[in-house]
VEXDREN-2710 file (C-alpha; in Angstrom, 1 decimal):
% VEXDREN-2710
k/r/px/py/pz
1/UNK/0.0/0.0/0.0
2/UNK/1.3/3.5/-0.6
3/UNK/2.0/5.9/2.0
4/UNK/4.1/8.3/0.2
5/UNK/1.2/10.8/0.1
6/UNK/2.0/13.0/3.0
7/UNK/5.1/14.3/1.2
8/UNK/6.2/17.9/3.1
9/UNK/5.9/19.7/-0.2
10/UNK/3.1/19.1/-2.8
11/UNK/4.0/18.2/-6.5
12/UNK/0.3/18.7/-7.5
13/UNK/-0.5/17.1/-11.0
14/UNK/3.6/16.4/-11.8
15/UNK/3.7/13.7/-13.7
16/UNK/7.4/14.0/-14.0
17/UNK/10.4/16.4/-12.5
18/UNK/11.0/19.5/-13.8
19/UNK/13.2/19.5/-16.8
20/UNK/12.1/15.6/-17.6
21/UNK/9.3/16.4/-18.8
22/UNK/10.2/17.8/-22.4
23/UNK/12.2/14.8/-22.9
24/UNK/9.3/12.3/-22.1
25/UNK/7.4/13.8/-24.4
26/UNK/9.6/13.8/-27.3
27/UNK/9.9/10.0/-26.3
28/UNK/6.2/8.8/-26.0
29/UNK/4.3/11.0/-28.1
30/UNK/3.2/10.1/-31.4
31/UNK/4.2/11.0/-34.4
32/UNK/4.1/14.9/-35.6
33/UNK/4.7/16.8/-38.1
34/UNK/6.0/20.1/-36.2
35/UNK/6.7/21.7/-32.6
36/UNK/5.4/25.2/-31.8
37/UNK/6.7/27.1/-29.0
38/UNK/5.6/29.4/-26.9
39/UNK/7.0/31.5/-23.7
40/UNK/5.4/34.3/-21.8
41/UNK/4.2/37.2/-23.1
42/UNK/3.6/35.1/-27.0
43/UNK/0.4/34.1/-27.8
44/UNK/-0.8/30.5/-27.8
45/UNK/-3.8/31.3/-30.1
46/UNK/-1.2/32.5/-32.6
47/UNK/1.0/29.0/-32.5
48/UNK/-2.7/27.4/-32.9
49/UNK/-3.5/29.7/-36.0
50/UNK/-0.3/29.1/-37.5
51/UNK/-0.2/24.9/-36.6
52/UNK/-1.5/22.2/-39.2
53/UNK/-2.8/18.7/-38.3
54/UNK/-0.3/16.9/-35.8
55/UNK/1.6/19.7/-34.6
56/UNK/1.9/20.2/-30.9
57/UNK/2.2/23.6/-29.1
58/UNK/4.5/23.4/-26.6
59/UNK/3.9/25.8/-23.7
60/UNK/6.7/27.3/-21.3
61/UNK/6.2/28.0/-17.8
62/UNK/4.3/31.4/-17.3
63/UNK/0.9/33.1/-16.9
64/UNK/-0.8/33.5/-20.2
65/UNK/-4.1/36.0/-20.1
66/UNK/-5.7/34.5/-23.1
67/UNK/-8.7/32.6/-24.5
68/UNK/-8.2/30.1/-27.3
69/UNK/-10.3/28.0/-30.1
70/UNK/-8.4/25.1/-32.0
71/UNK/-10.2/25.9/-35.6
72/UNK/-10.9/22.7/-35.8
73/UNK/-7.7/21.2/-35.5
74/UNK/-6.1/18.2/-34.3
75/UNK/-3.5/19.7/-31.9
76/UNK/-1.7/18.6/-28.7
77/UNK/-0.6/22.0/-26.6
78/UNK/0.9/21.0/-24.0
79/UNK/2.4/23.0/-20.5
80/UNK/5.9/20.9/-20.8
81/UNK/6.4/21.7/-17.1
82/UNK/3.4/20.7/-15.4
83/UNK/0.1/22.6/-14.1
84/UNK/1.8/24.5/-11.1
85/UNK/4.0/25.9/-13.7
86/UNK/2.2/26.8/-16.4
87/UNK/-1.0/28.7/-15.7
88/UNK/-4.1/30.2/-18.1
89/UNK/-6.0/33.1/-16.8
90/UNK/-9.3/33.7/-19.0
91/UNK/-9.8/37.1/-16.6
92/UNK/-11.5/39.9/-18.1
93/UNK/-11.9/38.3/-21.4
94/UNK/-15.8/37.4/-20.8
95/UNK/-15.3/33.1/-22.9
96/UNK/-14.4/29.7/-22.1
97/UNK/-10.4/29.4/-22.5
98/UNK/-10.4/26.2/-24.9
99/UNK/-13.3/26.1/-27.4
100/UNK/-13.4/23.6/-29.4
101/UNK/-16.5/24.0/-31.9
102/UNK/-15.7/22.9/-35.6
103/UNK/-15.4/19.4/-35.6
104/UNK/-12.0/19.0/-33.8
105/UNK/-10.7/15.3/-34.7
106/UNK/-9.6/12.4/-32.0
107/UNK/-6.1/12.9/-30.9
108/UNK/-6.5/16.5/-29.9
109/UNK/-5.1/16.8/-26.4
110/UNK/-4.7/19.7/-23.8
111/UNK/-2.2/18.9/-20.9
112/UNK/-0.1/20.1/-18.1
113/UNK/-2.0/23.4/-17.5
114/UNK/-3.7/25.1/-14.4
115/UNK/-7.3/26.3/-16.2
116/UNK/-8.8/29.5/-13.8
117/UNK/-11.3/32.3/-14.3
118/UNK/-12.8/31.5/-17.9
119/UNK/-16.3/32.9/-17.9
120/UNK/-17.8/30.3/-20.5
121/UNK/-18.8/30.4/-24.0
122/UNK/-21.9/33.3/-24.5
123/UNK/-24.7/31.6/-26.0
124/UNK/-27.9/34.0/-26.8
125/UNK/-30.6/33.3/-25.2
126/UNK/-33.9/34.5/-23.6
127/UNK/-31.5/36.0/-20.9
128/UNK/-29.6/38.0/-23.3
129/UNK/-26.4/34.9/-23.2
130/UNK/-26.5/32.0/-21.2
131/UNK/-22.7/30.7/-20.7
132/UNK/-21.6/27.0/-20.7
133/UNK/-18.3/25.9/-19.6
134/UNK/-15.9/27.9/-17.9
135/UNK/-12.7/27.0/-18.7
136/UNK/-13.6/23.9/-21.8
137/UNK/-16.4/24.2/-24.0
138/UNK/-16.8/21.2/-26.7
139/UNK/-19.3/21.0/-29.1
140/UNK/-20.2/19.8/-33.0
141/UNK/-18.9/16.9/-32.8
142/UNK/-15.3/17.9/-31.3
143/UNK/-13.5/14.9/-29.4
144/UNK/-11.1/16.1/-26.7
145/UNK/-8.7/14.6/-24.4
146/UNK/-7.3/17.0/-21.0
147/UNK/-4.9/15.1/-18.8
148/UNK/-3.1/16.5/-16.0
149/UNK/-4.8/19.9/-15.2
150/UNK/-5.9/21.7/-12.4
151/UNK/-9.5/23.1/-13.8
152/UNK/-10.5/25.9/-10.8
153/UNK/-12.0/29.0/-9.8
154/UNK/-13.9/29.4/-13.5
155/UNK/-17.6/31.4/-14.5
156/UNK/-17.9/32.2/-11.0
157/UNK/-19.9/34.9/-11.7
158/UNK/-21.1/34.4/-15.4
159/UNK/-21.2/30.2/-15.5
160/UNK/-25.1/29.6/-16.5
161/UNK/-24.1/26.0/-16.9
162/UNK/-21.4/24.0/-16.5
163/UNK/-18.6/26.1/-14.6
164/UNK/-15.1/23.4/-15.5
165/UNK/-16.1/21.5/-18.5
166/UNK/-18.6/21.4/-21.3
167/UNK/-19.3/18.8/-23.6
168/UNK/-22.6/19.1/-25.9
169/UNK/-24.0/18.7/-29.1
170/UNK/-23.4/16.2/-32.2
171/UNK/-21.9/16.6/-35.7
172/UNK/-23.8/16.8/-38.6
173/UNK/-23.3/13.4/-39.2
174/UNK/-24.1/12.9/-35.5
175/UNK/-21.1/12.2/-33.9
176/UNK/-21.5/13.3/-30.4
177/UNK/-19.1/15.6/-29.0
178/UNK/-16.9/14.2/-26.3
179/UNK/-14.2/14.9/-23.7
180/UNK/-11.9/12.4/-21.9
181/UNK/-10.8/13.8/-18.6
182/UNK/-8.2/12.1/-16.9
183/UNK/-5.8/12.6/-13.5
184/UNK/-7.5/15.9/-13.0
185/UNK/-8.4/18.5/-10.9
186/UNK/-11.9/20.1/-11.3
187/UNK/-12.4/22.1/-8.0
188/UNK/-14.3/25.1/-7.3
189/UNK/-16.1/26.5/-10.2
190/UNK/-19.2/27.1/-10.4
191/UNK/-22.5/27.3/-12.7
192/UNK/-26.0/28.7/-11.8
193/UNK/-28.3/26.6/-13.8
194/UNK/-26.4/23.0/-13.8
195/UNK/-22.8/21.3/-13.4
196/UNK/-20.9/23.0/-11.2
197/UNK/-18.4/21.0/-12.0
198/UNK/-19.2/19.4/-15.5
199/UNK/-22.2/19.2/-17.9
200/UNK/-22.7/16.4/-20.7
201/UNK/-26.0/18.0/-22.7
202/UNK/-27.2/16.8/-26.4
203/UNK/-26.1/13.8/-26.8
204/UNK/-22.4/15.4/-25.3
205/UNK/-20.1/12.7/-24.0
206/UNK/-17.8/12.8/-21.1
207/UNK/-15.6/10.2/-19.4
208/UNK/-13.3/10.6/-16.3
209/UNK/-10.6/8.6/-15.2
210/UNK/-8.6/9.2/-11.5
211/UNK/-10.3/12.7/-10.8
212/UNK/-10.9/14.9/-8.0
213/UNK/-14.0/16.8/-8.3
214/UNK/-14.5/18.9/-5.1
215/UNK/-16.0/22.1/-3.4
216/UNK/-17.7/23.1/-7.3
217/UNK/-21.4/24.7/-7.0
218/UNK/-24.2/24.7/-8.8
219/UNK/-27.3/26.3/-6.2
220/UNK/-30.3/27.0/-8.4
221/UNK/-33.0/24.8/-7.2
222/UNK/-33.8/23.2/-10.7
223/UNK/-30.3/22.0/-11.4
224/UNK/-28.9/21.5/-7.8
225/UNK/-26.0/19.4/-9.5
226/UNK/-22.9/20.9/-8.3
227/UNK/-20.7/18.0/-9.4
228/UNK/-21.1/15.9/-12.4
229/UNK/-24.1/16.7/-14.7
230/UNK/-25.9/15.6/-16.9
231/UNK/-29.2/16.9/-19.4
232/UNK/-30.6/15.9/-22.9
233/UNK/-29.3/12.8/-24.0
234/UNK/-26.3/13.4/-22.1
235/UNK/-24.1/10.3/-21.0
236/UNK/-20.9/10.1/-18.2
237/UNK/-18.9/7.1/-17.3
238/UNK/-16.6/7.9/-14.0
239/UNK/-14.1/5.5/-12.7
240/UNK/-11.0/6.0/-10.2
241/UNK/-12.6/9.4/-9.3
242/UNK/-13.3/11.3/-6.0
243/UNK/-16.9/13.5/-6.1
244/UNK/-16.7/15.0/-2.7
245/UNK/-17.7/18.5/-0.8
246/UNK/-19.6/19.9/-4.5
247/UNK/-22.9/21.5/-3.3
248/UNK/-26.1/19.5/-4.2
249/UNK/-25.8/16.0/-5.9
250/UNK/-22.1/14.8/-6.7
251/UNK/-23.3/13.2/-10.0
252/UNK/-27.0/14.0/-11.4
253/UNK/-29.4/15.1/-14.2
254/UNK/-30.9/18.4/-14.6
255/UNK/-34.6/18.4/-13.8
256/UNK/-37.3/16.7/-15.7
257/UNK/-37.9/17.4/-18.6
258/UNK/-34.2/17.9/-19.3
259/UNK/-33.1/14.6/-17.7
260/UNK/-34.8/12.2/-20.5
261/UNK/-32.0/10.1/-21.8
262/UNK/-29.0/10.9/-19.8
263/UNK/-27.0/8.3/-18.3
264/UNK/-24.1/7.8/-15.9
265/UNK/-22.0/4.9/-15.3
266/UNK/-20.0/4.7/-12.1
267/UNK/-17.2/2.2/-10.7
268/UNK/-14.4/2.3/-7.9
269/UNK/-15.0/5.6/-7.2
270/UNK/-15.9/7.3/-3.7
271/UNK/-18.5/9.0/-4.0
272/UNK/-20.1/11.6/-1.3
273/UNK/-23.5/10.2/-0.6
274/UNK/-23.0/7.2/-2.5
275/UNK/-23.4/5.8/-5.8
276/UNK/-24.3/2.5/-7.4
277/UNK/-21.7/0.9/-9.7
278/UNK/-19.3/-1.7/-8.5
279/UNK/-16.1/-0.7/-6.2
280/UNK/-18.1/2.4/-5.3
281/UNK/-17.8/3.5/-1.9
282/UNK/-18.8/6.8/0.1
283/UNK/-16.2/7.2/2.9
284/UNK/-13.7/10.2/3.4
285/UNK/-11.5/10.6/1.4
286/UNK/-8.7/12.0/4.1
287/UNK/-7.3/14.9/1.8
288/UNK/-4.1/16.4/3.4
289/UNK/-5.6/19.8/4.0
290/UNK/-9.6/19.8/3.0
291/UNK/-9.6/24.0/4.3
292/UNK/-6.1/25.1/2.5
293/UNK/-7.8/23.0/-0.8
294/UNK/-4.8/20.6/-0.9
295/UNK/-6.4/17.3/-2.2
296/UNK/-3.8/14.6/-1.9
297/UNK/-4.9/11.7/0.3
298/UNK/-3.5/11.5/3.2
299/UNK/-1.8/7.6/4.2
300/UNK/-4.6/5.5/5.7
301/UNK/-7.3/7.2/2.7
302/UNK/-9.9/4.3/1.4
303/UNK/-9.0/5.8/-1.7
304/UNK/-5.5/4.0/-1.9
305/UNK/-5.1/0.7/-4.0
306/UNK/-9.0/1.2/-4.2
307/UNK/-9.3/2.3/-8.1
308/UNK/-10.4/-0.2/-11.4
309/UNK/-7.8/-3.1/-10.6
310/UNK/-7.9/-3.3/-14.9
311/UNK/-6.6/-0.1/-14.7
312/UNK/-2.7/1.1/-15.6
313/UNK/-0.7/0.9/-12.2
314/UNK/0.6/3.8/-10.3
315/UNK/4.1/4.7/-10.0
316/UNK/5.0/2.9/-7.4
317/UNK/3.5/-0.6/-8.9
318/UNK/0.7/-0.5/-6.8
319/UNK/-3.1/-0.8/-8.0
320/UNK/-4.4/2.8/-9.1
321/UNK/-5.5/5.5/-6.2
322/UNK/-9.0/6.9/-6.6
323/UNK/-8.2/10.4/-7.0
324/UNK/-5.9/12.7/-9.4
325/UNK/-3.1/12.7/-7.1
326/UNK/-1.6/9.3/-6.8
327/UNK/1.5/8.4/-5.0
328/UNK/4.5/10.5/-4.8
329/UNK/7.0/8.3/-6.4
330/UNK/10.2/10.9/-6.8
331/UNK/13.7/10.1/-5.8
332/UNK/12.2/6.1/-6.6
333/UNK/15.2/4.2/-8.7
334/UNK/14.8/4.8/-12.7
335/UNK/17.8/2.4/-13.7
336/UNK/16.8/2.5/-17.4
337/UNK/15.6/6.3/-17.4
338/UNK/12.2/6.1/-18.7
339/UNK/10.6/7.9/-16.7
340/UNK/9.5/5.4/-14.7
341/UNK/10.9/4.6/-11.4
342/UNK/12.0/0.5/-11.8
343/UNK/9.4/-0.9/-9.6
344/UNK/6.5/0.1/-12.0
345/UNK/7.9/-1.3/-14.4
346/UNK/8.5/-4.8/-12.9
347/UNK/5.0/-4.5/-11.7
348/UNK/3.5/-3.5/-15.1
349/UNK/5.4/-6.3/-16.9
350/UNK/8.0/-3.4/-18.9
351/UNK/11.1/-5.3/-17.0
352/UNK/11.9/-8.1/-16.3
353/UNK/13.3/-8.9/-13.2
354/UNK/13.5/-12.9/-13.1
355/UNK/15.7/-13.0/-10.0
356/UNK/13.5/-10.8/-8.2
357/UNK/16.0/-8.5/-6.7
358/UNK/14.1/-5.2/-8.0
359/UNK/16.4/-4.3/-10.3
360/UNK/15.2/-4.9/-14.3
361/UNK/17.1/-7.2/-15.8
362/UNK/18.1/-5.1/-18.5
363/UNK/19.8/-2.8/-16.3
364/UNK/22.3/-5.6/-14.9
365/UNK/22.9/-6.4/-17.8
366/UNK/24.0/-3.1/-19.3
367/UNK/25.8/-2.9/-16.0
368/UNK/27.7/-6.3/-16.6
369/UNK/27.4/-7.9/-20.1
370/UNK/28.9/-10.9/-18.9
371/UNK/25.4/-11.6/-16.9
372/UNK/24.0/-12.6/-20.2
373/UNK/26.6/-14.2/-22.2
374/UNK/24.9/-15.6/-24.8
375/UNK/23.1/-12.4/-25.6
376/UNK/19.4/-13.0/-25.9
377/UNK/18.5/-10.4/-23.2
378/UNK/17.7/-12.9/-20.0
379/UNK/19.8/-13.4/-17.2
380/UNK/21.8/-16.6/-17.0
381/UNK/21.4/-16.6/-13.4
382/UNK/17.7/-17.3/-14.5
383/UNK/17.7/-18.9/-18.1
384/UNK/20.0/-21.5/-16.3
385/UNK/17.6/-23.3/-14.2
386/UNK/16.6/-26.6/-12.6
387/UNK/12.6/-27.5/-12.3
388/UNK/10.8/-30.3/-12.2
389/UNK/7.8/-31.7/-15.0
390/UNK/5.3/-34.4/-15.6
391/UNK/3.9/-36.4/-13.1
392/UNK/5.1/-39.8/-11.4
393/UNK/2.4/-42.4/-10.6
394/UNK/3.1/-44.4/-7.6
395/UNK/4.7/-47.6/-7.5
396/UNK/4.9/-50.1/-4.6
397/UNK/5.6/-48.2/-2.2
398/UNK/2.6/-46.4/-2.0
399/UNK/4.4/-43.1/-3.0
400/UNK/5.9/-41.7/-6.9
401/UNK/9.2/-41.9/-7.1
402/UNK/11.0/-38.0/-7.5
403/UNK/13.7/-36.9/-9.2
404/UNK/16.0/-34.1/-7.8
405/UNK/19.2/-32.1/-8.7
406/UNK/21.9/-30.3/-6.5
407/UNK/25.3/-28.7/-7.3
408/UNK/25.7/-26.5/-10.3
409/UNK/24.1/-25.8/-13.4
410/UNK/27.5/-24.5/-14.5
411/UNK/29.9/-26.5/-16.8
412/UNK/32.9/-25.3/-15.9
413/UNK/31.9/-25.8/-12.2
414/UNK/30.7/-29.6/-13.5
415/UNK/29.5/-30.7/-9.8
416/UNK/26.0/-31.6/-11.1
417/UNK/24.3/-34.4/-8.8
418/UNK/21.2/-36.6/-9.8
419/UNK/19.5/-37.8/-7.8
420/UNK/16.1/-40.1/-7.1
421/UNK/13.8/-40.8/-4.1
422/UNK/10.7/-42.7/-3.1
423/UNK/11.4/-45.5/-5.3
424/UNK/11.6/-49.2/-4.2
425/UNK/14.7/-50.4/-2.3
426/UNK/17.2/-52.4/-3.7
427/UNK/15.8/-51.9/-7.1
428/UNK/18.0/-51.7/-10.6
429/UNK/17.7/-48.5/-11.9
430/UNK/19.0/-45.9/-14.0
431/UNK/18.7/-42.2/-15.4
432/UNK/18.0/-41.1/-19.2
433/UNK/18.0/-38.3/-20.9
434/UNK/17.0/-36.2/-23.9
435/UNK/16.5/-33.0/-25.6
436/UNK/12.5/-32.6/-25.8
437/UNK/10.1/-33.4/-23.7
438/UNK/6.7/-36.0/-24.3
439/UNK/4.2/-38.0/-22.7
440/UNK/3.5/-41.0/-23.0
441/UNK/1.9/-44.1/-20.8
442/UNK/4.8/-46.8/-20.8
443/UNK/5.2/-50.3/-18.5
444/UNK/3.8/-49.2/-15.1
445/UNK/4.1/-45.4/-15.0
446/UNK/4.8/-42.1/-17.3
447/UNK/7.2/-41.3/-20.2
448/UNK/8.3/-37.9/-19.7
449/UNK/11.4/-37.6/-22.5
450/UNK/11.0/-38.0/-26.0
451/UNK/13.4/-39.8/-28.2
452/UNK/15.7/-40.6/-29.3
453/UNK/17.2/-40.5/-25.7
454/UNK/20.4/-42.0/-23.9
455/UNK/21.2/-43.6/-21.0
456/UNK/23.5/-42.5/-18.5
457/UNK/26.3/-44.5/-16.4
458/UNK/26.3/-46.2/-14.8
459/UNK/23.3/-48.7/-13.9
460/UNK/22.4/-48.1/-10.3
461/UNK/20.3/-49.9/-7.2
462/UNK/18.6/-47.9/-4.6
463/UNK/19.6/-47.9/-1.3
464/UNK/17.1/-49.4/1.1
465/UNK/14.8/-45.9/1.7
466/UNK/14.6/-46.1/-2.0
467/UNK/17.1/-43.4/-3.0
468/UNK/19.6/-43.3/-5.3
469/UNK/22.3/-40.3/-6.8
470/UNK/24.7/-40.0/-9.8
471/UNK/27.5/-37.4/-10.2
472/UNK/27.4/-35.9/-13.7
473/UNK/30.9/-35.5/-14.8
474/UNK/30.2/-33.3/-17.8
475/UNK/34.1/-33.4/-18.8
476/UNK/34.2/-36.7/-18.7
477/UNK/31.3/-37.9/-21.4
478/UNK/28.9/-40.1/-19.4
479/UNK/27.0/-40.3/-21.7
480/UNK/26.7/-44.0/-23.5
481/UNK/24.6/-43.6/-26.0
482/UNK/23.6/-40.5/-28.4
483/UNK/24.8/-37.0/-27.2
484/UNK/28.3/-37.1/-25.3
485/UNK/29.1/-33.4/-24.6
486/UNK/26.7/-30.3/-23.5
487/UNK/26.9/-27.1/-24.4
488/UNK/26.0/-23.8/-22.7
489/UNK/22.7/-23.1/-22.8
490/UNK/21.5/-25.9/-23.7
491/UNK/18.4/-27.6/-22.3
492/UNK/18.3/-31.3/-21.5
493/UNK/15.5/-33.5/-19.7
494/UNK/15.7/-35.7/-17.3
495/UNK/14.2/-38.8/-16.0
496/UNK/14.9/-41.7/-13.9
497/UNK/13.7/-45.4/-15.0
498/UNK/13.5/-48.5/-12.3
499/UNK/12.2/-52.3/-12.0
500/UNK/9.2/-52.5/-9.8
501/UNK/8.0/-56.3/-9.8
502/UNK/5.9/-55.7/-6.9
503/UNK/3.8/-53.2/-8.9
504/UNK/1.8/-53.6/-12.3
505/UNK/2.1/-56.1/-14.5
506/UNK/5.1/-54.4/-16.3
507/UNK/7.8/-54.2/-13.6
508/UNK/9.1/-51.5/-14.3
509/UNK/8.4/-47.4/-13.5
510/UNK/9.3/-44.0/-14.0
511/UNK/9.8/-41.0/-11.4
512/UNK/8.7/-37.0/-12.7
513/UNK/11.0/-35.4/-15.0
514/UNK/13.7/-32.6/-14.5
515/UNK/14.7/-30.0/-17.1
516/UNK/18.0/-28.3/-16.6
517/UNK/19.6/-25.6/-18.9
518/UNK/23.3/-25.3/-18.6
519/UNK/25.3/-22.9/-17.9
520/UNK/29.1/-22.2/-18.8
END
């Protein structure tokens, strides 16, 4: 379980540390056709206006006092170092920051930004303008994903509906408009009509994944929704999310008759109140400092380990916090310097660690080549192994006879032992061996090596527990039929063959198999 949580100093939202994070990007990000950047006091609409198809803006840290739309676009702008950094102020510019309203295609992405004091976009209406999403407004069809921002403080005093996000309408071919929202902050906005938080209306779309949506307010007495929303059509699926502390319901449709239609779909999330959907619980979320608005979980939270087990894990290889502010993972080893501190890695299946000493494989081996000497990327410590196969049916004795090994898998240390027990005393035996295993029913027992196999001297008796051993002196060639030497690497199984006349009609058995893999 992670406790790293109650760190002394927030990173809020960072992904990475400062000055990684341009060089993550330009490792994981997808193809583009050209970078854009912008530093304080430049204008990110004009990067935007100036950008084709692909492109990504790339945003320094600063302040920017600007709203933006993407002209239908598929664009990635991006705050390169992080949320706390990199900040959008919408004041005294009366629209939503982002707008995205002609069609904007799948792959358009806004990340690593704090989003504060957008108004909405003004709609006419009976009112004079109605406005609808603070900081994001999505509409005709426009798909959007926002990762990694801190959406607050937005159409505090103009928000009609939904104060953070906005997500309505459908194409003309009907492709409803949709917004993936994902280790986010949506905290203290607010809307009078509906969605303090969010809104989903006409068919809109909206999915979140590890989210915080707290203290956002929506108060008119129709739309008392101050969280999650939803109106006309309007559908929501929420997983690995906190909804706590937002005035009215934490996730609900607008009044009839604007509620026909909508739909929200809820799992292992905690939810003030409660909420049906599977790992959904309503407990306290224990956020460091609920008063100074610092929403990290505290060590102890329900939300920790709690999220979609199907989900990616966090940093520190553990199963996904609810919440957008999952463990605090800096200063964890990154041997290979992806980013991602070793132990996720292992966890997530990235590195291999067959000895299971924490450190990926590939990293011992770049350290010492020698570790993997015949250069097919596994450690020999681990590719040179002894386990045992097949099954033995009993014999006489009432028990099935097992085959063992001790010593060395290494040639040049050549102290290799064989040995048997559980057999019948004073019994002729002797051990085989071959490249490839098989099965097959044969005298009284199990054939567990395929031929063409060999024999291996010499012939042997068992003692009287029914326990025999042979020394394999590699250097020597024991061997007395078929293969005479080994090489590294190689893989040979093993078997041991014995009379039993006190048994089945046969007289003769077989104990499980062994499959070693030498070393050098």
């Amino acid at each position: 379980m992670n406790t790293a949580h109650l760190a002394s100093s927030p990173s809020r939202g960072q992904l990475l540390p400062p000055g990684l994070a341009l060089l993550f990007l330009s490792l994981v990000a997808p193809a583009h056709a050209a970078d854009w950047t912008v530093g304080p006091g430049e204008s990110i609409q004009a990067a935007i206006d100036a950008a084709s198809d692909g492109d990504r803006i790339l945003v320094l840290p600063g302040t920017y006092n600007e709203v933006m739309t993407l002209r239908g676009k598929r664009l990635e702008v991006i705050g390169v170092e992080g949320l706390e950094q990199t900040i959008i102020d919408g004041s005294g510019l009366n629209n939503t920051i982002f707008a995205l309203t002609s069609g904007e295609p799948t792959g358009t992405r806004i990340a690593g930004f704090t989003l504060t004091r957008g108004a909405g976009l003004p709609l006419p209406s009976s009112y004079g303008f109605d406005y609808y999403g603070g900081a994001v407004h999505v509409g005709s069809g426009s798909q959007l994903r926002i990762e990694d921002c801190l959406i607050t403080e937005n159409a505090l005093s103009t928000g009609t509906f939904a104060g953070g996000i906005y997500s309505g309408g459908r194409s003309a071919s009907l492709v409803p408009s949709h917004v993936d929202v994902v280790r986010c902050e949506i905290s203290h906005n607010r809307a009078w009509a509906s969605g303090g938080a969010t809104l989903v209306d006409g068919y809109g779309t909206m999915s979140f994944d590890r989210c915080t949506v707290v203290g956002n307010d929506s108060n008119n007495f129709f739309g008392h929704q101050g969280g999650i929303s939803m109106a006309n059509n309007g559908r929501v699926w929420v997983k690995n999310t906190i909804c706590w502390g937002n005035a009215g319901n934490q996730i609900g449709a607008f009044a009839f008759p604007y509620n026909q239609g909508t739909e929200a779909t809820v799992s292992y999330c905690d939810i003030q109140g409660g909420y049906g959907g599977q790992g959904v619980i309503d407990a306290d979320p224990l956020f460091v400092d609920y008063a100074g608005r610092d929403y990290r979980i505290q060590a102890g939270s329900p939300c920790i380990d709690a999220g979609d087990p199907g989900t990616d894990l966090d940093c520190d290889g553990t199963i996904a916090d609810m919440g957008s502010y999952g463990p605090d993972c800096d200063g964890l080893p990154d041997c290979n310097g992806n980013g991602v501190p070793d132990v996720a890695d292992i966890a997530s299946g990235s590195s291999a660690d067959c000895d299971e000493d924490g450190v990926p494989d590939e990293c011992q081996i770049a350290g010492d080549p020698g570790l993997d000497q015949n250069v097919n990327g596994v450690l020999d410590s681990c590719e040179c192994v002894v386990k045992t196969y097949c099954v033995a049916t009993a014999n006489s004795t009432g028990q099935s006879a097992a085959i063992g090994a001790s010593g060395s898998t290494s040639l040049d240390t050549n102290d290799l032992t064989l040995s048997v027990s559980s057999a019948p005393p004073f019994q002729v035996g002797l051990f085989f061996y071959g490249a490839d295993e098989d099965f097959a029913i044969f005298g009284d027992g199990n054939l567990c090596v395929a031929a063409p196999f060999a024999r291996i001297v010499p012939v042997i008796t068992t003692d009287g527990a029914g326990s025999a051993s042979v020394l394999l002196d590699l250097s020597a060639d024991p061997f007395t039929v078929g293969v005479n030497t080994v090489s590294a690497f190689e893989t040979w199984r093993f078997q041991f063959w014995y009379r039993d006349p006190n048994a089945g009609a046969a007289g003769f058995n077989f104990s499980d198999g062994l499959v070693v893999t030498f070393c050098p």
